[in-house]
C-alpha positions as CSV (number, residue, x, y, z in Angstrom):
1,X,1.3,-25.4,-9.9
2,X,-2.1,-23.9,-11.3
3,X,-4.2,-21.7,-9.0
4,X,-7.3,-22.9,-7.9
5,X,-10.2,-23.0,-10.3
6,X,-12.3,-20.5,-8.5
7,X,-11.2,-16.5,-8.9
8,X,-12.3,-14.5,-5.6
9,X,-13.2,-10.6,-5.9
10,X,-12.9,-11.6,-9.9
11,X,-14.9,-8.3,-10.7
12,X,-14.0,-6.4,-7.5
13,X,-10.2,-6.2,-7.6
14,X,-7.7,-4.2,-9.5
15,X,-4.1,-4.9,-9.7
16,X,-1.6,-2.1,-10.0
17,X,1.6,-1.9,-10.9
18,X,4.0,1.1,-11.1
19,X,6.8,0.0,-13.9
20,X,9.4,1.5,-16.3
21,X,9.8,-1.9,-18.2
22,X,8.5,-4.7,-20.4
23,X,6.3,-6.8,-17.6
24,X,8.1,-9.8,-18.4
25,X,7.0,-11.0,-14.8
26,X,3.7,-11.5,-15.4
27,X,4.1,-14.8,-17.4
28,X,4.9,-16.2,-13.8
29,X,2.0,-14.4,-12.6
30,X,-0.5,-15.3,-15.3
31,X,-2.4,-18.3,-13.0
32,X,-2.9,-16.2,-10.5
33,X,-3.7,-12.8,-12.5
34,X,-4.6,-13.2,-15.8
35,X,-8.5,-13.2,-14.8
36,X,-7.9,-10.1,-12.5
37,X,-8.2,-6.6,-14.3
38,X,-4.6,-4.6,-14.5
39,X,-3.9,-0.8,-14.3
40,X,-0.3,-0.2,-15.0
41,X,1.1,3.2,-14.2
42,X,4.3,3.8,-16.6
43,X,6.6,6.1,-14.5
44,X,9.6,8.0,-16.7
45,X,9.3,8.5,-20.1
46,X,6.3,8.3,-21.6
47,X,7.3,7.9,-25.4
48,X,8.3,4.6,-23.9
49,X,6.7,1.2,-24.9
50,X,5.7,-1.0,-22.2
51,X,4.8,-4.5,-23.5
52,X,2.7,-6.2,-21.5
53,X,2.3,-10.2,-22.3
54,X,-0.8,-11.3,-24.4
55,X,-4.1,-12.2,-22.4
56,X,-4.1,-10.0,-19.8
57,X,-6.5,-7.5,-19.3
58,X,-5.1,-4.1,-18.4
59,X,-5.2,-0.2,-19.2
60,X,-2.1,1.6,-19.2
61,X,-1.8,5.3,-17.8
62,X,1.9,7.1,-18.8
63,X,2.2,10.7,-17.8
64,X,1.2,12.5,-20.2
65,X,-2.2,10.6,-19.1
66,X,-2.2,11.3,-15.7
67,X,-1.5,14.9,-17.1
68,X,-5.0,14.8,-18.8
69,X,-7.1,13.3,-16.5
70,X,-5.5,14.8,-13.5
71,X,-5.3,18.4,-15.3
72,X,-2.8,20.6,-12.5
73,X,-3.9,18.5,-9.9
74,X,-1.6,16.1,-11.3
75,X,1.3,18.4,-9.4
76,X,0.3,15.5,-6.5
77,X,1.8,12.4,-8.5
78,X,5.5,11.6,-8.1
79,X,7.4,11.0,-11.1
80,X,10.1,8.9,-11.4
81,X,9.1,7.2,-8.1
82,X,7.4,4.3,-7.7
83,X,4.8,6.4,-6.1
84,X,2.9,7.5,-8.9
85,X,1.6,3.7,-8.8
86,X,-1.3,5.5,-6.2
87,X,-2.9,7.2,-9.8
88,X,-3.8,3.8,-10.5
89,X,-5.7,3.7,-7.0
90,X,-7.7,6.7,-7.9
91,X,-9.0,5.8,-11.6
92,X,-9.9,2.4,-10.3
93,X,-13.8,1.8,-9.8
94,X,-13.2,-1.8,-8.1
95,X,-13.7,-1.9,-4.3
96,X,-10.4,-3.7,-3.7
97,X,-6.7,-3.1,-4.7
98,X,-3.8,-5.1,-4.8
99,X,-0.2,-3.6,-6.0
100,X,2.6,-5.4,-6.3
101,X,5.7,-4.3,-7.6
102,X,7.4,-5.5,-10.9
103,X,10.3,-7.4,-9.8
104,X,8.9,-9.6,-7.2
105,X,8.0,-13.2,-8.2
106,X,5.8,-16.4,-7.3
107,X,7.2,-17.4,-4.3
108,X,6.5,-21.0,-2.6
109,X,6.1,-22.1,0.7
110,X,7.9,-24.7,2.7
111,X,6.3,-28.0,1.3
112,X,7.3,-26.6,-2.5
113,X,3.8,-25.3,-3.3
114,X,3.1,-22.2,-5.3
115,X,1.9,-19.5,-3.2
116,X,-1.3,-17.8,-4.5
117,X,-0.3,-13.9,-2.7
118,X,-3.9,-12.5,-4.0
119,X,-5.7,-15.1,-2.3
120,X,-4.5,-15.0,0.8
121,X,-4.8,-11.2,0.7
122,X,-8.5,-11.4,-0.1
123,X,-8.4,-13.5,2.9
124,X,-7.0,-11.4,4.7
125,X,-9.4,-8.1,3.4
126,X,-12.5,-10.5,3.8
127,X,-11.9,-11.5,7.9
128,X,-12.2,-8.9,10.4
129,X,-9.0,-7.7,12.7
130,X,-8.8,-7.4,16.3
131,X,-6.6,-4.0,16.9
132,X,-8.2,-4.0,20.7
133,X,-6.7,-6.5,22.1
134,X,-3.6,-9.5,21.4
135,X,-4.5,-12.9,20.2
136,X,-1.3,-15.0,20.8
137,X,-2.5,-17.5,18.4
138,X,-2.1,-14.3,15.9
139,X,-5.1,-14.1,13.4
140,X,-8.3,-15.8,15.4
141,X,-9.8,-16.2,11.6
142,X,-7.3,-18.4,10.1
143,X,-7.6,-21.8,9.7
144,X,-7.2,-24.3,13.1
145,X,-6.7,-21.3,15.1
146,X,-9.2,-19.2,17.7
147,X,-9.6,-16.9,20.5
148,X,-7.8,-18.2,23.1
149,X,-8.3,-18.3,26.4
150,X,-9.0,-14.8,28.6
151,X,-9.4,-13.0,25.0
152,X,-13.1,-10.6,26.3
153,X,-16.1,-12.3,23.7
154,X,-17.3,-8.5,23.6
155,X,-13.8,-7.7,21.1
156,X,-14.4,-11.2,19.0
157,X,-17.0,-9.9,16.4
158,X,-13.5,-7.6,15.8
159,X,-13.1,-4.6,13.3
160,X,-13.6,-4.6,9.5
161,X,-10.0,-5.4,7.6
162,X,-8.9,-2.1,5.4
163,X,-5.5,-2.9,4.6
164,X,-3.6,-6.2,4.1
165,X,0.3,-6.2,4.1
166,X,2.1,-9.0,3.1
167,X,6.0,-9.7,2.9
168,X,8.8,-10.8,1.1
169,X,11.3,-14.2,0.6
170,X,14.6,-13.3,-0.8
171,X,16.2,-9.5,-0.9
172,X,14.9,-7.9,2.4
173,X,13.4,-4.8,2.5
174,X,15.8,-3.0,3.9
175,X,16.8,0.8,3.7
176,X,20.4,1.9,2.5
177,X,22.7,1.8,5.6
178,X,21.8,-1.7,6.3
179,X,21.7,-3.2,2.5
180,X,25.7,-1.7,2.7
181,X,26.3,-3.7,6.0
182,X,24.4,-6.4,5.2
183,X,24.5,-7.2,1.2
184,X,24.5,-11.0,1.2
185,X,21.9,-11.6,3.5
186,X,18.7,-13.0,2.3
187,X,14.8,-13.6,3.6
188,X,15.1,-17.3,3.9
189,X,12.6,-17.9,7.2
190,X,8.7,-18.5,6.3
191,X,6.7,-17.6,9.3
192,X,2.9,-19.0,8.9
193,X,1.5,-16.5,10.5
194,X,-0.9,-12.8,10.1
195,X,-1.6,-10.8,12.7
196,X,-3.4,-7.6,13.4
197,X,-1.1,-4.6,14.0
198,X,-2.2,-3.2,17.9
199,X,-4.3,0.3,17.9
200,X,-1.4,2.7,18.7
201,X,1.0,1.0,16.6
202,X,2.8,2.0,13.4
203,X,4.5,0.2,11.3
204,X,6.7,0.8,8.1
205,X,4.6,-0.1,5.3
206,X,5.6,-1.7,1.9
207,X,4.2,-1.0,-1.4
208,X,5.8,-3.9,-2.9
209,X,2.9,-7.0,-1.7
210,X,0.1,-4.6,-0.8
211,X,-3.5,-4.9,-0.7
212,X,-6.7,-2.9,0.7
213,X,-10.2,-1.7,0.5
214,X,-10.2,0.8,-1.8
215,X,-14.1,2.0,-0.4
216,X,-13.0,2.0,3.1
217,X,-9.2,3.5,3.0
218,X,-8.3,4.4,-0.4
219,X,-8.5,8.2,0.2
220,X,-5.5,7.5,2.4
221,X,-3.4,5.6,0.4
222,X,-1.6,8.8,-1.0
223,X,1.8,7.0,-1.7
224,X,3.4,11.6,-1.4
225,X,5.1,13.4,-3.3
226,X,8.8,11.8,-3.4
227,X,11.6,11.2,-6.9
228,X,12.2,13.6,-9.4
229,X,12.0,16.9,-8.6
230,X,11.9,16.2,-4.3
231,X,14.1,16.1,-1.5
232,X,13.4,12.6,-0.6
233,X,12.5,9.2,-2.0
234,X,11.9,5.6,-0.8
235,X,9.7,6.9,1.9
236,X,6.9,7.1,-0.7
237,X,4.8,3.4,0.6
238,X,6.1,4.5,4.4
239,X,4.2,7.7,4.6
240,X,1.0,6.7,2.9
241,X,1.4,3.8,6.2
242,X,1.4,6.4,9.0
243,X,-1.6,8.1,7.5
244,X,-3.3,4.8,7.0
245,X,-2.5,3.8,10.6
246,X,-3.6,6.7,12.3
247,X,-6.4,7.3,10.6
248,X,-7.5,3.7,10.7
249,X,-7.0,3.8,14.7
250,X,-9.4,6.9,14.8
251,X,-11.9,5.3,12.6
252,X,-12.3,1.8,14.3
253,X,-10.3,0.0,11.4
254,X,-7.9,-3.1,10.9
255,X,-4.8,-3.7,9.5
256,X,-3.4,-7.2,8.7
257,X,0.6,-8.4,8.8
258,X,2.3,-11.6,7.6
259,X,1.3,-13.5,5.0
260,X,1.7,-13.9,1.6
261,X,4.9,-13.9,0.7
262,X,5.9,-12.9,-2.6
263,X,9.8,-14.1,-3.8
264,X,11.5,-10.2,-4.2
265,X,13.8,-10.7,-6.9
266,X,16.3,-7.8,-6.8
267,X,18.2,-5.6,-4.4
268,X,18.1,-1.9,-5.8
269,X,21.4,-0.4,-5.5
270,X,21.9,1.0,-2.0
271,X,24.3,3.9,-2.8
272,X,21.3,5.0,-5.0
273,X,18.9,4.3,-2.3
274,X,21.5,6.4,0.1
275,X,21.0,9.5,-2.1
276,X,17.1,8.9,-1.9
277,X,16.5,8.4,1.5
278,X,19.5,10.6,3.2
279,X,17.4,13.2,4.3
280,X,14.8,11.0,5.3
281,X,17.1,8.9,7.7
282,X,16.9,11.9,9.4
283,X,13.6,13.1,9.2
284,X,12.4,10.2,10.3
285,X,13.3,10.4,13.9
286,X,11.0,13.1,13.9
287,X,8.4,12.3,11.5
288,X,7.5,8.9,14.1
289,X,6.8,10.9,17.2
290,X,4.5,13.0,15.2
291,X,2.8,10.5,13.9
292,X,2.8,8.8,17.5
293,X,1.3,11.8,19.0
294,X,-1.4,12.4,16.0
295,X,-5.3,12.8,17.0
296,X,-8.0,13.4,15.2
297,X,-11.1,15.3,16.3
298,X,-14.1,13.0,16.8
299,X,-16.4,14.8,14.1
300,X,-13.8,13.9,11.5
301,X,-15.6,10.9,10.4
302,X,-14.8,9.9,6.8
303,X,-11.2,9.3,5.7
304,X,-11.4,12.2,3.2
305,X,-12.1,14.3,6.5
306,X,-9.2,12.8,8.5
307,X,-7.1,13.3,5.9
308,X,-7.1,16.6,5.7
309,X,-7.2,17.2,9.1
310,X,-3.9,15.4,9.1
311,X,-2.3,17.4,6.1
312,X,-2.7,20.7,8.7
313,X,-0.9,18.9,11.2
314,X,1.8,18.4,9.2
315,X,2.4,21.3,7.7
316,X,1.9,23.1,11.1
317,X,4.2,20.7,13.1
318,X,6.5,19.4,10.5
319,X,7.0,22.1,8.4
320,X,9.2,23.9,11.0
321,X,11.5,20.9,10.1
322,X,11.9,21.6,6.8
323,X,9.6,24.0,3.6
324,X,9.2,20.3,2.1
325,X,6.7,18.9,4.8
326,X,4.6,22.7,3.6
327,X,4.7,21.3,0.1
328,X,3.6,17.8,1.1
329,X,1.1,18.8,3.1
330,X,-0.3,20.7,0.2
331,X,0.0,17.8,-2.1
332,X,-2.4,16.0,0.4
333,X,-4.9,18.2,0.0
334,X,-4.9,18.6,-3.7
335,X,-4.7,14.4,-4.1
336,X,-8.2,14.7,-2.0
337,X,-9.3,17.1,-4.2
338,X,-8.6,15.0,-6.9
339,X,-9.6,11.7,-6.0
340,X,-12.9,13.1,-4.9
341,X,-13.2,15.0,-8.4
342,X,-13.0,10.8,-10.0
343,X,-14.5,9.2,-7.2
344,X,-18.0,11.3,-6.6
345,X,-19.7,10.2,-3.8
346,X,-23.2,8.4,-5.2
347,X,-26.1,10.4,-4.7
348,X,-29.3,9.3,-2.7
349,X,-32.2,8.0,-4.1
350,X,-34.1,11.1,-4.0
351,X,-31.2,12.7,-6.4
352,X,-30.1,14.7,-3.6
């Protein structure tokens, strides 16, 4: 089934996508994408060719790119992760992102339809959230539902939207101990629902069917420093979440769960993924309660701000777990340095 005729955010969205291969899967995709722009970030090899289908619209940044634009600051991007897909957030001028990765599909929804993820993801971006206080009809903006009874009308204006996170049909995302236990079992149930995550809440974020305003959170949407040459991988989309969610909490800002579904195509290999994220199994049980127990000072007011705040706290807290955190926290600083050095803030009209 086509997508509709009209093409919201046309010339205020990017799509990323992190690959290492030909992007065969955008031929599925080309109804819903093809009028969208593209930056594709090529992770390993860069003497590699990546063929992208004809009629799309992209650029493509390898890393002897990011090497050149970036300069050393490009110590911050991951290689041979699919973290390095957060260069693409920084060299894009758009106000929204979406980034999806390169083996998830067109899935459909339970009457056989097509489901159009970036559309319902602009949906999402473009109705507030409502992190103060549960609506049990979920998302009070979607169709046929509202506020329900007892919800306060002084929380219903809600809380601009920064960050959509959609989901997955199919291969679960799950991490390495349970793909072992669990390797035949598949996402089959379609829930019809989004919902704002609570203020105090985390949640383990997906890079997979993501999308969020680049203006209002992008300076948090550092995806770390994980693959080749770290102690850890697969935590990449997860830690760039806890940032998000704690800084959005300080900041009076929403973030959106649930729909779309995307059809995830393939299972990575989970004795792979057990190498990746064996340290971070661990880590993690610590990692949480930090996060948990994160505040910000109230004169941090932009996300640049808050961010940097937050890459102190973890190298004061979480570096006594291990020299990594030190170097992480580092690499926070020096992707704010960076995104700031390609995304100036405009001057006032006096030229001051």
């Amino acid at each position: 089934m086509a997508a509709t005729s009209s093409y919201p955010l046309k010339d205020e969205l990017d799509i990323v996508i992190p690959t290492i291969r030909n992007l065969d899967f955008l031929e599925m995709w080309r109804p819903f994408f093809q009028p969208y722009h593209l930056i594709i970030v090529q992770d390993g090899d860069p003497s590699k060719t990546i063929k992208v289908p004809d009629g799309f619209d992209y650029e493509l940044y390898n890393r002897n790119d990011i090497n050149k634009i970036l300069g050393p600051k490009a110590s911050c991007i991951s290689f041979k992760d699919s973290a390095c897909r957060c260069f693409g957030y920084m060299v894009s001028k758009k106000k929204y992102i979406f980034t999806i990765d390169d083996d998830c599909f067109v899935a459909k929804d339970p009457t056989g339809k097509d489901i159009d993820a970036l559309q319902q993801h602009i949906n999402n971006l473009l109705h507030p959230s409502t992190p103060y206080f549960f609506n049990t009809l979920y998302d009070p903006f979607t169709e046929g539902a509202d506020f329900v009874r007892g919800y306060p009308f002084s929380l219903r204006e809600g809380v601009p939207t920064a960050v959509s996170h959609g989901l997955w049909l199919n291969i679960p995302d799950y991490d390495a101990p349970t793909q072992l236990v669990k390797p035949r079992e598949r996402n089959t149930r379609y829930v019809d629902a989004v919902m704002t995550i609570p203020k105090g809440i985390l949640f383990p974020m997906c890079g997979m069917n993501l999308a969020f305003d680049r203006t209002v959170i992008g300076p948090a949407m550092y995806f770390g420093l994980m693959g080749d040459g770290q102690p850890i991988g697969r935590y990449d989309d997860m830690w760039a979440g806890w940032c998000v969610k704690v800084i959005c909490d300080h900041l009076g800002l929403g973030i959106k769960t649930g729909l779309p579904y995307i059809w995830h195509s393939k299972a990575s290999n989970p004795f792979v993924n057990l190498k990746k994220e064996y340290k971070g199994i661990f880590w993690q049980e610590e990692i949480i309660p930090f996060f948990q127990d994160a505040t910000l000072p109230k004169d941090c007011t932009t996300v640049q701000a808050c961010y940097r705040e937050l890459s102190k706290q973890v190298k004061d807290k979480l570096g006594k777990i291990d020299p990594y955190f030190a170097k992480l926290a580092d690499a926070m600083v020096t992707w704010i340095d960076a995104w700031d050095e390609l995304n100036p803030p405009p001057k006032a009209a006096n030229g001051k």
